[in-house]
N, C-alpha and C positions, 0 to 999 in steps of 0.2 A: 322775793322771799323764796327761800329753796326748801325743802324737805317738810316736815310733818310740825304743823306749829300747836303751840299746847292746846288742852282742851279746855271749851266753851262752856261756861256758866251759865246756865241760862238763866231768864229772870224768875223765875218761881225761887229761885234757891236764894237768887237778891229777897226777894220779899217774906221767904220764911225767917230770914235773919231779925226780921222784927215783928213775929207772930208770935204775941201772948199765949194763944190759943193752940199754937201746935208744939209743945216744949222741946219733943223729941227731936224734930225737924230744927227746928230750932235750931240745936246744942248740934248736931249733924252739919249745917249749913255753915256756923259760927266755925269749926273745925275745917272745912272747907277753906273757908275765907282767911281764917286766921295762918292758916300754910303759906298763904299766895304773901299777905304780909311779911310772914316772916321767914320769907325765902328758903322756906321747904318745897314749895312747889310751883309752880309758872300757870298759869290759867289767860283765859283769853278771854273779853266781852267786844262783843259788839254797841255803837252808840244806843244801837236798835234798843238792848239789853237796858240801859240806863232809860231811855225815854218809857218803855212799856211798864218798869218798874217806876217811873213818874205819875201815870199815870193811875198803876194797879193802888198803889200804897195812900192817895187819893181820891179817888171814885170809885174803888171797887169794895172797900175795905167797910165795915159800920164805924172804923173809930181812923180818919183820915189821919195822914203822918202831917205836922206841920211843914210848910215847905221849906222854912228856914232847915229843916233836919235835912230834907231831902236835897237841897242844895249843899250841903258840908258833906253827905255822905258821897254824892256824885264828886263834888272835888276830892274826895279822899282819893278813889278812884281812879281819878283821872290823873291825879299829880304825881300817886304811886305810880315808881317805873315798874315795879313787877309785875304789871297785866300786861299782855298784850292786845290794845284797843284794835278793834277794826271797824273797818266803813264800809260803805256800799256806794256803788255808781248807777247811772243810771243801765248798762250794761247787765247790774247784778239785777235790776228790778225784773228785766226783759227773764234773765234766767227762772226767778223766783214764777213769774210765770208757768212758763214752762214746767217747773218742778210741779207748782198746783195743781196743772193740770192734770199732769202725768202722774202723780201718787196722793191727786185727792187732798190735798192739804190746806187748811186756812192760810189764806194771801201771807200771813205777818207771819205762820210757822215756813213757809216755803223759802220768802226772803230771808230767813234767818240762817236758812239750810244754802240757800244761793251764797250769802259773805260767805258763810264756814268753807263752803270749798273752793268758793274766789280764794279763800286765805290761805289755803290748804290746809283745815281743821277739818280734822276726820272725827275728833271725840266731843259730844258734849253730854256733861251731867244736866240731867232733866229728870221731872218723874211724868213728863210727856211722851206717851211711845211710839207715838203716829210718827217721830224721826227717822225709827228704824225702816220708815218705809223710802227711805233716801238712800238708794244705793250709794258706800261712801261714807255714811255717816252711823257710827255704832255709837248709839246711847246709854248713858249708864245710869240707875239710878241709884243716886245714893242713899235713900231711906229705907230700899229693902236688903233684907240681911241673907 
């Protein structure tokens, strides 16, 4: 892959998508996602992105997603050609390292930061800011105005 591939969704923005609790975010996230559907806009997830938001929207949550949801929503996903999926090797983990080290970052925000520029995804929407500590990587957040 050559030049600047679109930008990364991170998982909070997956799992605001089905937050009773935060409506702004919410209708915010939904309008994100709903672009990449309907080919206004190109976005990219990592598997990483799908598994943490597996996990988030069942153990983290007081009112767990069933998994039957969470499995139709990841194939939605997945089967849509309009994201750009990415992976990691074990090459990226070595990096993700590295990145930890060096800008102080939790293991899973570092590997995330590792794909992105294996991929060469310079953008991801978060409203995590400790990204911006990855030379390379300009975060944006969509819930502030």
């Amino acid at each position: 892959m050559t030049g600047e591939a679109p930008p990364l969704i991170d998982t909070n923005i997956l799992v605001y998508l089905f937050d009773e609790d935060a409506a702004n975010k919410r209708d915010i996230s939904h309008q994100l996602i709903a672009g990449c559907f309907k080919s206004e806009r190109r976005y990219s997830l990592s598997y990483q992105n799908l598994a943490e938001f597996s996990v988030v929207v069942t153990e983290k949550v007081a009112d767990p997603m069933p998994s039957e949801d969470i499995q139709r929503f990841i194939h939605t996903i997945t089967s849509y050609q309009g994201w750009n999926l990415v992976h990691y090797t074990g090459t990226t983990i070595i990096h993700a390292h590295e990145i930890k080290e060096q800008h102080k970052l939790h293991f899973w925000d570092a590997l995330l930061a590792a794909t992105m520029l294996e991929n060469h995804i310079h953008t991801i929407y978060t409203e995590d800011a400790h990204f911006r500590k990855v030379p390379g990587i300009t975060m944006m957040n969509p819930y502030q105005t």
